[in-house]
C-alpha positions in Angstrom: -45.9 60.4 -51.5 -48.0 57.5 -50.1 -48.0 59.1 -46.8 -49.0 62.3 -47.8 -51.3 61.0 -49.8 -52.5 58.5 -46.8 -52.6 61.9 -44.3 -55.1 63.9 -47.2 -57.2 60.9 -47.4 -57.6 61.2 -43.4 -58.1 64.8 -43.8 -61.1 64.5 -46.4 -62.8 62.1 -44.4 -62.7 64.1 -41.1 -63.7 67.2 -42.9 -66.3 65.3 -44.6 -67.3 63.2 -41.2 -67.6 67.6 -39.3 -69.8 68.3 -42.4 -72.1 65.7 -42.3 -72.4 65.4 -38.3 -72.9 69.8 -38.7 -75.5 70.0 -41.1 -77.6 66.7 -39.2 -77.4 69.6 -36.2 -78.6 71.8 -38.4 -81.8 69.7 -39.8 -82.6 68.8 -36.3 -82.7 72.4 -35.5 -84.6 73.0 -38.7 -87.3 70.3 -37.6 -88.1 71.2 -34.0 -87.3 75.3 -34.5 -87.1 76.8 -37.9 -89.9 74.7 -39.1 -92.3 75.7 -37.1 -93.4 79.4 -38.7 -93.6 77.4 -42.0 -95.6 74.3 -40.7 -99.2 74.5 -42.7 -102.0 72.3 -42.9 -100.7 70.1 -45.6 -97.9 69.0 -43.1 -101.0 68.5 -40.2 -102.3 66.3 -42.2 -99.8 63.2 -40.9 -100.6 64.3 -37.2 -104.4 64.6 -37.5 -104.4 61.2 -38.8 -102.4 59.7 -36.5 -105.0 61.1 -33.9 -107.7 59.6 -36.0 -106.0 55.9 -35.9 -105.0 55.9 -32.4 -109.0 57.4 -31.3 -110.5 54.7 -33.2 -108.1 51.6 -32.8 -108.4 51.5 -36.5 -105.4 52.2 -39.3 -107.8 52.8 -41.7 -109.9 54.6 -40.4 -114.2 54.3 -41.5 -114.2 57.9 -41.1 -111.7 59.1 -42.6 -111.5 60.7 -46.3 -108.9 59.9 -48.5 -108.3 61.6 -51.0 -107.7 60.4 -55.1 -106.8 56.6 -54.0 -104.1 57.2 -51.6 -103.8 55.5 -48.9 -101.7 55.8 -46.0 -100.2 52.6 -45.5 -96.4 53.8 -44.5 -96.0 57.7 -43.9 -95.0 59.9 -41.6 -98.1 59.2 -39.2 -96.8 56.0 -38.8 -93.9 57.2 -36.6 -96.6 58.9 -34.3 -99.4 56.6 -33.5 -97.2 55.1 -30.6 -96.2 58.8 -29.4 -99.4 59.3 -29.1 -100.1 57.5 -25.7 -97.7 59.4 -23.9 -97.6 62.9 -25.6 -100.3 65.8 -27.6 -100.8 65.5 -31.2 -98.6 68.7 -31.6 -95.7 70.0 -33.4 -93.0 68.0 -31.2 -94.1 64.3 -32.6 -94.6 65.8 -36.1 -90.6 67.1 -35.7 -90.3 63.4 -34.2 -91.4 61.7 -37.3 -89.3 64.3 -39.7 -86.3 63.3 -37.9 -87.0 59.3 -38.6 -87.7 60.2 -42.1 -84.9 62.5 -42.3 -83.0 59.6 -40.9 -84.0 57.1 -43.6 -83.8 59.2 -46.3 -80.0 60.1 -45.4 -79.6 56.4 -45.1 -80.6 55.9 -48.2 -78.7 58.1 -49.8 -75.9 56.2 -48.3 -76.7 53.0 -49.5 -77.2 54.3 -52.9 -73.7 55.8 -53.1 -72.0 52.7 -52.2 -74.0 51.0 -55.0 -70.4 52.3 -57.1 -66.8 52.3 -56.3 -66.8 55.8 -54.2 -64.2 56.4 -51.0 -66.0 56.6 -48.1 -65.0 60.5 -47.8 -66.7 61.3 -51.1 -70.0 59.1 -49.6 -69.8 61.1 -46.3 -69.4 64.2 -48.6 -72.9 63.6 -51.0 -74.8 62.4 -47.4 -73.3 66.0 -46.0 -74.9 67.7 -49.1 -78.0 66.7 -49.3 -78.1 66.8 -44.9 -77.9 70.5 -45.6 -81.2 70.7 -47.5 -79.8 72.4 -51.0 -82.8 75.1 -51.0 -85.5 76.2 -48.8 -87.9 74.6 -50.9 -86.1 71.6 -51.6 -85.7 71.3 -47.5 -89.4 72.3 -47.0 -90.5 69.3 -49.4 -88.3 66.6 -48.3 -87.8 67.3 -44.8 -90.0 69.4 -43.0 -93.1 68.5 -44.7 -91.5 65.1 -45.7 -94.4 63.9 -49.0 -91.7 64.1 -51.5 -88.6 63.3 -48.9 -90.9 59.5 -48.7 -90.7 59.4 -52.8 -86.7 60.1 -52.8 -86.2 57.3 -50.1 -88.9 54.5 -51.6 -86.9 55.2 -55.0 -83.0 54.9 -53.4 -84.1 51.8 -51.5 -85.7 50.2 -54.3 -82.8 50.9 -56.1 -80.5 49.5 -53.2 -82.4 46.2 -52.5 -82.9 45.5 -56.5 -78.9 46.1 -56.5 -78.4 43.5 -53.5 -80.1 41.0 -55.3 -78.5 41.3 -58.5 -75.1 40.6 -56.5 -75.7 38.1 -53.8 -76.2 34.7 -53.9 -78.4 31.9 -52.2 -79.9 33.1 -49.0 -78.6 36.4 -49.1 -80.4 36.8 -52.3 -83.3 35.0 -50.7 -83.5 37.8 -48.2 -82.9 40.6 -50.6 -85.4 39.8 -53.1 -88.1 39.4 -50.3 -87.2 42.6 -48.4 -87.4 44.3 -52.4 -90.8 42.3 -52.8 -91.9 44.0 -49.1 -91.2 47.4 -50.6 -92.9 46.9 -54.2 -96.2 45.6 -52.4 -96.1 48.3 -49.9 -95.9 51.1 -52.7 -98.2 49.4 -55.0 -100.7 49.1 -51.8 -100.8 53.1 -51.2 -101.6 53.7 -55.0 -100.4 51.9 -57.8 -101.2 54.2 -60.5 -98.4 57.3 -58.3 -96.7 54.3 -57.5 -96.4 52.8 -61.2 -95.3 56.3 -62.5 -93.0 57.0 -59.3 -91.7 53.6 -59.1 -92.6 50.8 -61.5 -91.7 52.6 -65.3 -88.5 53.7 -63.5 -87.3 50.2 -62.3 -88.6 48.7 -65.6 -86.1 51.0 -67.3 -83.1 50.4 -65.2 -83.4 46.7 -65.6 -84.2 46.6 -69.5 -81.5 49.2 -69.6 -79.0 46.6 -68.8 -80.2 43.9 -70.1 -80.2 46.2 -73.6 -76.4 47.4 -73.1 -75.2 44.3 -71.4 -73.9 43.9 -68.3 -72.1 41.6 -65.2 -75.1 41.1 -63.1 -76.3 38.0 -65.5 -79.4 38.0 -67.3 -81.1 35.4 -65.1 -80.6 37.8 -62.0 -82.4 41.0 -63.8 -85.2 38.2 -64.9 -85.8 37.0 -61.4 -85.6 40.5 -60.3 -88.5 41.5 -62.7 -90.4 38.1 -61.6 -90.5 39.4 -58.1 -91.6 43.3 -59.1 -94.3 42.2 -60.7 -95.5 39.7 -57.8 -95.3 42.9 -55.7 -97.3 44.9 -58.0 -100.3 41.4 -58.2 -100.4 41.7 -54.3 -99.9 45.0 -53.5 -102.3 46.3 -55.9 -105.3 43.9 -54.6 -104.3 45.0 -51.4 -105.1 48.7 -52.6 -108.3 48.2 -54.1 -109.2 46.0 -51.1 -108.6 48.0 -48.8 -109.9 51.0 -50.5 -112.8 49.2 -51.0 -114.0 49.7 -46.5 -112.5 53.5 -46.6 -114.1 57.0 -48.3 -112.1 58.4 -51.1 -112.6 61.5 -52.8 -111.4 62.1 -55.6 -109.6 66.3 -56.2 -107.0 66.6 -58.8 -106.4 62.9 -59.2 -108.1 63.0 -63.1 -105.5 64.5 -65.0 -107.0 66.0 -68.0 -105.2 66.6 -71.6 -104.0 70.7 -71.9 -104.3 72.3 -75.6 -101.1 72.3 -77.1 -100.7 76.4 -76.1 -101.0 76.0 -72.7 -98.3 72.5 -73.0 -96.2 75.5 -74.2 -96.5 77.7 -71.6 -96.0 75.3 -69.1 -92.8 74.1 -71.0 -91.6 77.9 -71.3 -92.3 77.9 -67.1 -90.1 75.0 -66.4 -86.9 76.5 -66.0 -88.1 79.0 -63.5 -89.6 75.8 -61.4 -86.1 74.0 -61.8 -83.9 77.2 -60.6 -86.6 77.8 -57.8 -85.9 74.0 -56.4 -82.5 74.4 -56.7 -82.4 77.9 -54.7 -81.8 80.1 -57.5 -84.5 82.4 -57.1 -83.1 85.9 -56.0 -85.9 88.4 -53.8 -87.6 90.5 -56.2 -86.9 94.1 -55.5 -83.5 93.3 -53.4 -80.4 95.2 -54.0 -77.9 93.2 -55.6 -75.1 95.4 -54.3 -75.4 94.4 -50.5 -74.5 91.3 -48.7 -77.6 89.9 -49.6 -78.0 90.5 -53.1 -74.2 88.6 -53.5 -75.0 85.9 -51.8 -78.2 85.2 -53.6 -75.8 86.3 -57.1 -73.7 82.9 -56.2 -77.0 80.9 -55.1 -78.9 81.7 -58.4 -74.9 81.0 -60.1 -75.0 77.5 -58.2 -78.3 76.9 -59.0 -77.9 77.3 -62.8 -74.5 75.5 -63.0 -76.8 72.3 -61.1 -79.4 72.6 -63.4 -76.8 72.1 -66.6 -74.7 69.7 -64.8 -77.5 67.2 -63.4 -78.3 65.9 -67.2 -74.8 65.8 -68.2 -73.9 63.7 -65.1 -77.1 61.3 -66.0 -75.9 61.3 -69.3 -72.3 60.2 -68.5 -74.3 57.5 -66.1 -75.0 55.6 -69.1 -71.3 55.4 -70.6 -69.8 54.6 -67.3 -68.4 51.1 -67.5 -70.4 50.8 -63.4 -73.2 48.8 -64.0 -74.3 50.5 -60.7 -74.4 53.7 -61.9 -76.3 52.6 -65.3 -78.9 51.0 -63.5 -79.2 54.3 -61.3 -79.0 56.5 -64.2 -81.8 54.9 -66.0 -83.8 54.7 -63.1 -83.4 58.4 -62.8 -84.1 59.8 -66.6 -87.3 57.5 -66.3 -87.9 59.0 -63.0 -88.2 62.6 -64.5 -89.4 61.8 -67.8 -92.3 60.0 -66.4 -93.5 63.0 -64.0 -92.2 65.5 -67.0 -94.2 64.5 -69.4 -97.8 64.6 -67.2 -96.5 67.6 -65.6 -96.4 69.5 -68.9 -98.8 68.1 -71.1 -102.2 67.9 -68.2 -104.0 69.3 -65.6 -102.1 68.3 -62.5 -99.4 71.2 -62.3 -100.9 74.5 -61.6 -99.2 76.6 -63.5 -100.6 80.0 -62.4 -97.6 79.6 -59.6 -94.6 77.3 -61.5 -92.8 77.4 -58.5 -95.0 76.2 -55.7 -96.0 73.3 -58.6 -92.3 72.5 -59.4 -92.3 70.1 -56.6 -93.7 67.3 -58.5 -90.3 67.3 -60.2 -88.6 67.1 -57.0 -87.9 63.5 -56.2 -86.6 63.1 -59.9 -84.5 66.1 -60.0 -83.1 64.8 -56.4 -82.4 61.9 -57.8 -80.6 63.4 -60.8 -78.5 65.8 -58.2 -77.5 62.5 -56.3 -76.3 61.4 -59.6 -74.1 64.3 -60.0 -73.1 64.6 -57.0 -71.5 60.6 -57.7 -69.9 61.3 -60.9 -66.3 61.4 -61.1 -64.6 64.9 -61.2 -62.2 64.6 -64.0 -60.0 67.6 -64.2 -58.0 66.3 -66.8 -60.8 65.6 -69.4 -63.9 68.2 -68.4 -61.9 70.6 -66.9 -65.3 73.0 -66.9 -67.7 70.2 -65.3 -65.2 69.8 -62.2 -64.6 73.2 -61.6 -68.6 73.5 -61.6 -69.2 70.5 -59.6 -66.6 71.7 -57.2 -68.4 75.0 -56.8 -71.3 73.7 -56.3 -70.3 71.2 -53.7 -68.6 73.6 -51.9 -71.6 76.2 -51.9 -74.0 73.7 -50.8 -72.1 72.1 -48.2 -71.6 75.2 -46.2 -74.9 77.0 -47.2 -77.3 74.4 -44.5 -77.6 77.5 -41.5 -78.7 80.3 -44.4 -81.2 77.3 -46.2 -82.9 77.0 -43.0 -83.0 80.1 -41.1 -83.8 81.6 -44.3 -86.9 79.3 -45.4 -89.7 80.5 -43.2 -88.7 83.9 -44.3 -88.1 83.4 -48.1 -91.6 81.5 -48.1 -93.4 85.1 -46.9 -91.5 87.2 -49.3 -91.8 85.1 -52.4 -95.6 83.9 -51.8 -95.1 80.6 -52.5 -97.6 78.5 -52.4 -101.7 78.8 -52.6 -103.0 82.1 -50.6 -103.1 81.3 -46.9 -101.2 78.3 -47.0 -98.5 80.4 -45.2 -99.7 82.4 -42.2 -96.2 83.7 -39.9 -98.7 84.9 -37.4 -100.2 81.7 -36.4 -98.0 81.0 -33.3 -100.0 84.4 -32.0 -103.5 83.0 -32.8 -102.5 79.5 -31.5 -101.3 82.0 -28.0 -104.7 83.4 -28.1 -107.1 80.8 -28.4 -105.5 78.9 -25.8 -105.5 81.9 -23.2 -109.3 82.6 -24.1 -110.0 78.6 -23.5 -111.6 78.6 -27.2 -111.4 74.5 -27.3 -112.7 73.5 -30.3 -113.5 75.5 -33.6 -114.0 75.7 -37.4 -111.6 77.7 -39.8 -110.9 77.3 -43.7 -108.5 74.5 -44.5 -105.1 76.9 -44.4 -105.4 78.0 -40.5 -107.4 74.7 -39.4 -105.0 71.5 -39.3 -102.3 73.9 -38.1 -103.5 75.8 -35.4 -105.0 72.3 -34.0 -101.0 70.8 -34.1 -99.5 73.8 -32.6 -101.7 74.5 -29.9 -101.0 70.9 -28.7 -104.6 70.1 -29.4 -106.1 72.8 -26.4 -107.7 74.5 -29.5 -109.0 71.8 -32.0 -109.9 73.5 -35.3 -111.6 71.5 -38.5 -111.7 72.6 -41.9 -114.5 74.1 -43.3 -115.5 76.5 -46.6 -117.8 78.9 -46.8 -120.7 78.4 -49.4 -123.7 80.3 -50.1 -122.7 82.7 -47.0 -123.3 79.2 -44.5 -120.0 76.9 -43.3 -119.8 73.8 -44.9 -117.4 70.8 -43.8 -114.1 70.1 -46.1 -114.1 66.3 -46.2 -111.3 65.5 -47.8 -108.0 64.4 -45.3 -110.3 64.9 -42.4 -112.8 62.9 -40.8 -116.7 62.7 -40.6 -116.5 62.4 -36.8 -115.1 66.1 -36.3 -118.5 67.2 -38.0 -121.0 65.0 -36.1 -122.9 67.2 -32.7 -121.3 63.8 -30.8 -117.7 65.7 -31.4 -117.9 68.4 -29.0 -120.3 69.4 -26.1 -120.2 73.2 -24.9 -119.1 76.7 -27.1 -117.7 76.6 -30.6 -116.2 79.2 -32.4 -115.7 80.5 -36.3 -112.2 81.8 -37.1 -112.0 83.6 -40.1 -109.7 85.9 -41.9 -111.1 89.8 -42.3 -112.0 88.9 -45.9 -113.6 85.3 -45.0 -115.9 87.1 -42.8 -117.3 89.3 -45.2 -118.2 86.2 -47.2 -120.4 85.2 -44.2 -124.5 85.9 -44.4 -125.7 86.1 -40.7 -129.6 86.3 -41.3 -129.1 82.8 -43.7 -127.6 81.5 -40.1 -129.8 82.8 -38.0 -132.3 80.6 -39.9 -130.8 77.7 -38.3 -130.4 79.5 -35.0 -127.0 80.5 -35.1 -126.1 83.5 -33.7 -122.5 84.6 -32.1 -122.5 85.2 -28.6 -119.0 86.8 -28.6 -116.9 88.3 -30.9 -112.8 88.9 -30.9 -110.2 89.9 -33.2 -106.4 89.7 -33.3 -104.7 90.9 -36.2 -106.0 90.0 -40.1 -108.6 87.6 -38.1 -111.9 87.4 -36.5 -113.4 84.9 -34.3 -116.9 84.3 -33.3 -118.6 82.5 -30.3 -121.5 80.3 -29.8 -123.3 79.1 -27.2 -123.1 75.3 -28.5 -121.9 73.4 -31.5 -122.7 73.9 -34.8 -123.1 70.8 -36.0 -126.1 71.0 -33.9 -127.5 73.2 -36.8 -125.9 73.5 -40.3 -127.0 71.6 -42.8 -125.0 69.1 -44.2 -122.8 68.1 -41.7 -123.6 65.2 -40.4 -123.6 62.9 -42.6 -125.2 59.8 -40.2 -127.8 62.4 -38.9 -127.7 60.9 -35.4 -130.2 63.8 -34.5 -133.1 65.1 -36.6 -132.2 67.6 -39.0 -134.5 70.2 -40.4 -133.4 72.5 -43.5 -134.9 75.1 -43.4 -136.1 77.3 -46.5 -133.8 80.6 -48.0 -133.3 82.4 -50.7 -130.6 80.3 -51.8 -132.8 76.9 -51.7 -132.4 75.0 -55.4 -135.4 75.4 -57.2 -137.1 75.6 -60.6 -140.6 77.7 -59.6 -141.9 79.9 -57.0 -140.3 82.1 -54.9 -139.0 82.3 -51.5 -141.4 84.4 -49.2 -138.8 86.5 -46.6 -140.8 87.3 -43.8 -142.7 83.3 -43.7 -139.2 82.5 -44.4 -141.2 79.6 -46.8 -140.9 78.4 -50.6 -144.0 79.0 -52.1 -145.3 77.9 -55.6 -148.5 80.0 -57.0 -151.7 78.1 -58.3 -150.6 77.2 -62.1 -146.8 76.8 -61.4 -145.9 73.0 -62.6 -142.2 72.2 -62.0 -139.8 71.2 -59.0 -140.4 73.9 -56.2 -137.1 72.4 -54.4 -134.6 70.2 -55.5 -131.3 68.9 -53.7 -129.9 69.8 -51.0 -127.7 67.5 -52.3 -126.1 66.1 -49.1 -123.9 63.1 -48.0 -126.1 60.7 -46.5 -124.2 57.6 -44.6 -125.6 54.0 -44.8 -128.2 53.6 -42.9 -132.5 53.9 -42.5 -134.0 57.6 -42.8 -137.2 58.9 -42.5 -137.7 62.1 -44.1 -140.5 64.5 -43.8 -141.1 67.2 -45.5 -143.2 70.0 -43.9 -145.5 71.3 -46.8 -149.1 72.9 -47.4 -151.4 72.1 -50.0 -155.4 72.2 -50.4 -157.4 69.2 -52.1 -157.0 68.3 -55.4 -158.6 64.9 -56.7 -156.6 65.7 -59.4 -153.0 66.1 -57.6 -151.9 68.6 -55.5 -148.0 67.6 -55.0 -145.5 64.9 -55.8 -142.6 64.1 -53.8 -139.7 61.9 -54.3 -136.2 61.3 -52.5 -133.3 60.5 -55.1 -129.5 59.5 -54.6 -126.9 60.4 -57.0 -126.8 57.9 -59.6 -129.8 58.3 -60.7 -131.9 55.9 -58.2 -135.3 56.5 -56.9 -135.6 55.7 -53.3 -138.9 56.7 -52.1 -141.9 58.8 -53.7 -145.4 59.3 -53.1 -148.2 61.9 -55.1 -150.3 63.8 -52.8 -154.2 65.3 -53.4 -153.5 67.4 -49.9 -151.1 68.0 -47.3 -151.8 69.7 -44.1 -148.7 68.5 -42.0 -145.4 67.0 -42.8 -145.1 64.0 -45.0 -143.0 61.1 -44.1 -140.6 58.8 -46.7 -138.8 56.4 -45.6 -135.9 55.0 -47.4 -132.9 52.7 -46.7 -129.1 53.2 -48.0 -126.8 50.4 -48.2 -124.2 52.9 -48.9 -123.3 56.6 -48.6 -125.2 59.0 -51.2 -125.3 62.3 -52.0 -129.1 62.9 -51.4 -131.3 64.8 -53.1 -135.1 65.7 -51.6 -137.1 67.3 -54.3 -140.8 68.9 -54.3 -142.8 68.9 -57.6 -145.9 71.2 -58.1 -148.7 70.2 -60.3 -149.6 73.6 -60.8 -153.1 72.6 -59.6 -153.0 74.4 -56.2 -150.8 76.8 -54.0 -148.1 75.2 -52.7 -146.1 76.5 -49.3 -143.2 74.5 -48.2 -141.6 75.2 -44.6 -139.1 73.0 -44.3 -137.6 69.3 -44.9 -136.3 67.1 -42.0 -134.4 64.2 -42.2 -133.4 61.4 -38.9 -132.3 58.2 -38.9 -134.1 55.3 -37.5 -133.1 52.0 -36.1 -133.7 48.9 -37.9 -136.5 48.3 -36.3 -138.3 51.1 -37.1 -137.2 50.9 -40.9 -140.2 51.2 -43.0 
């Protein structure tokens, strides 16, 4: 009987040890292959920065715009600054860094199983799960594009070091607590409100957890433990708003704003279609179910339900287990989800108009809850129905990691996940042609910009830009202020644009600023334009340091209270008895620095007052202003900014005479020249 029993123990583990080093093959192939057609700007992101940082010899970089107080202290662009000296910013490093994150976060789902009494097969088992990615979407989101794959592993190793320290003693403890104390600093440093809702209510609720119910760690050790969370919070914290204090943030979605109680419902009604979707129950609409296919996705949206019942039960059973190890993870968990639950349902920040693409805010908790499960013991004797589901589901997932993902790139096109454009499977043929027509460095809306720069191995650099008022305008936020500047590039540009972009375009507003394609191509559902130079040379608004002079010039879009805009002068022009402002904004980021501008107006004698004009920034702050009897050529102000406005320049008719305004033009001047 011992021998036998001896020979199935051998058995489990090498099954479990073919598993585990299978499905690892399979996520490497997943990275560097299968990823690829699904790779989208979001994922650039780490890849563009770590261009940025390595350029500029600076890891924050001046330039660079953060977005809604997060900074990138440790994340996946961390693992490519040093590949950067011998290799492209291109796909390959960002697999690289997937693979080291991949790596970590398998680790630390094997530390965290051994925080209870498992065998070592049922720990290579749960590793072997989650190595085979569970969904497309749960394998998109914590592997390929790694965001919430960092949350899972900051929470398991939290979880681990806190757990060393509670059960070592003098300098083991010593070195526990201060590797715990690195990792509290260093989430509190990227944002301590994600990292307080993420993180901090969690840990507090593990540790008062057992010190509520009791428990063999020893009071003292939880109270120390708590001593040293909140001393990483102090520092980390400071070293946020210190840091964020030398770096541009703007702020998107980060204000969460209260829902009415309706639309809390809804979003509550939504949730189980989110929580089926991350666990891979979502069958193809309009599929037959009586094929291969539509069986196989039968037993996936059958696995996926059985999870989603079984991952509170097993949390639940975490509290009555006698483990203190698996209390502590348990109530780390519940406050996990409940935390990102709650602000998920009752605000702003989940877009509910797609519930699955905005179900992955409750993916790290829900992760965390599957780990759970995935540790509880199977008792066949007592919950006969909870094993035989847990079994299933073990089962299915462990041999489901080649369908997960081949199949995500594909399941991402045919459910539309995600925001329009934000998955594009004909890239890889844009990327093909830019490179062959030597198109080196272009604009494109956020979706096909990032991306097509990372897959072409930077030979066709493409920043993000929108299109307002029929003009181009840069996309600031996780991009930087350089790519914008006339510094950046020397020699043609070009506009790519899908077929309904384009339309949105208004080619006599650009010929204005002298834009004007020289060449024109189109591949599939896009269109791409040429110019002779770069259009930062032109466009308003886009550089922010105005290294050259910049003239905007008047249109029919051109803020303003009075007058009217004359097509043919191509002028604003305010009639003899119109009083009001005959141009306000443009409303433009203006970087630190001294400006002169001048605006190019007309205006016959008045002793009376013919014009005022006045430069504003946007808080309210008057900078420069001056009241004119006459103008007959441009009219210099000079002002000085000790930090980056949004600018307005604004012309005010007295109504006294006839007004004509041709243009305003701003350039910076040295210091010595300030006025």
């Amino acid at each position: 009987m011992i021998k036998n029993k001896k020979i199935l123990n051998h058995l489990a583990l090498g099954v479990a040890a073919a598993f585990l080093a299978i499905n690892i093959g399979l996520l490497v192939w997943y990275l560097f292959i299968e990823y690829q057609p699904e790779f989208h700007s979001d994922s650039a992101v780490k890849v563009l920065l770590a261009r940025e940082i390595f350029d500029t010899k600076d890891y924050f970089p001046n330039d660079w715009n953060y977005i809604n107080n997060d900074l990138f202290v440790f994340f996946g662009h961390t693992f490519i600054i040093p590949l950067l000296g011998f290799m492209p910013a291109g796909f390959t490093v960002h697999a690289i860094s997937g693979l080291i994150f991949s790596v970590l976060l398998l680790s630390a789902i094997w530390f965290i199983s051994g925080i209870t009494n498992l065998s070592l097969a049922r720990r290579i088992f749960i590793v072997a799960v989650a190595a085979a990615g569970v969904s497309s979407f749960m394998a998109e989101n914590l592997y390929g594009q790694v965001s919430y794959g960092f949350d899972v592993t900051v929470c398991c190793y939290l979880i681990v070091f806190a757990w060393k320290f509670f059960k070592s003693n003098g300098k083991f403890a010593v070195v526990w607590g201060a590797v715990f104390f690195l990792l509290v600093t260093l989430v509190y440093w990227e944002n301590p409100q994600r990292a307080t809702i993420s993180y901090g209510l969690p840990f507090l609720a593990a540790v008062c957890w057992l010190l509520w119910m009791g428990n063999a760690v020893g009071r003292h050790k939880l109270w120390q433990a708590l001593a040293i969370f909140f001393m990483g919070i102090g520092i980390g914290a400071s070293l946020h708003f210190y840091t964020l204090s030398g770096v541009i943030n703007i702020l998107t979605v980060g204000n969460a704003l209260w829902l009415p109680y309706k639309l809390m419902l809804k979003n509550l009604s939504l949730v189980p279609l989110g929580v089926l979707s991350i666990f891979g129950g979502f069958p193809t609409p309009g599929k037959p179910m009586v094929s291969s296919t539509g069986v196989y996705e039968a037993l996936r949206l059958a696995v996926a339900v059985i999870t989603t019942l079984l991952v509170p039960w097993a949390v639940y059973k975490a509290f009555r287990y006698a483990d203190d190890g698996m209390k502590f993870f348990g109530g780390f968990a519940v406050m996990a989800f409940a935390g990102v639950f709650f602000i998920y349902i009752t605000t702003t920040l989940a877009d509910m108009s797609d519930p699955v693409q905005s179900a992955r805010y409750l993916v790290p908790s829900l992760f965390l809850g599957f780990i759970t499960l995935l540790m509880s013991p199977i008792d066949r004797v007592r919950s006969p129905l909870p094993a035989i589901g847990m079994t299933f589901m073990i089962v299915f997932y462990l041999v489901n990691g080649y369908l997960v993902y081949h199949s995500s790139p594909k399941e991402r096109a045919e459910m539309a996940w995600g925001q329009p454009g934000q998955y594009h499977m004909q890239l890889q043929d844009l990327v093909d042609f830019l490179v062959a027509n030597k198109l080196e460095y272009g604009y494109a809306t956020y979706w096909n910009a990032g991306v097509v720069s990372v897959l072409s191995d930077e030979k066709s650099l493409v920043r993000q830009i929108s299109i307002k008022n029929g003009i181009p305008v840069p996309v600031r936020h996780l991009s930087s202020n350089r790519w914008y500047r006339p510094s950046a590039w020397h020699g043609e540009t070009f506009l790519l644009l899908t077929n309904e972009e384009a339309k949105h375009i208004k080619w006599d507003a650009l010929e204005a600023y002298n834009v004007e394609p020289i060449r024109h191509y189109a591949i599939k559902d896009f269109e791409i334009y040429v110019f002779k130079d770069n259009l930062a040379n032109h466009l308003p608004g886009w550089d922010t340091r105005f290294e050259t002079p910049f003239k905007f010039v008047m249109n029919e879009h051109a803020s303003k209270q009075i007058g009217h805009f004359d097509k043919e002068e191509r002028v604003l022009v305010a009639e003899q008895g119109e009083s009001g402002a005959l141009h306000y904004g443009p409303y433009i980021k203006v970087d630190p620095g001294h400006y002169k501008v001048s605006f190019d107006i007309l205006a016959a004698h008045n002793p009376a007052g013919a014009v005022r004009l006045d430069v504003v920034g946007n808080e309210g702050k008057m900078y420069a202003e001056t009241m004119l009897t006459a103008s007959e050529h441009p009219q210099p102000l000079y002002f000085t900014l000790d930090k980056a406005q949004i600018m307005e320049f604004r012309v005010w008719a007295s109504g006294n005479e006839r007004l004509v305004l041709k243009g305003i033009t701003i350039e910076r001047l040295p210091s010595a020249n300030a006025q």
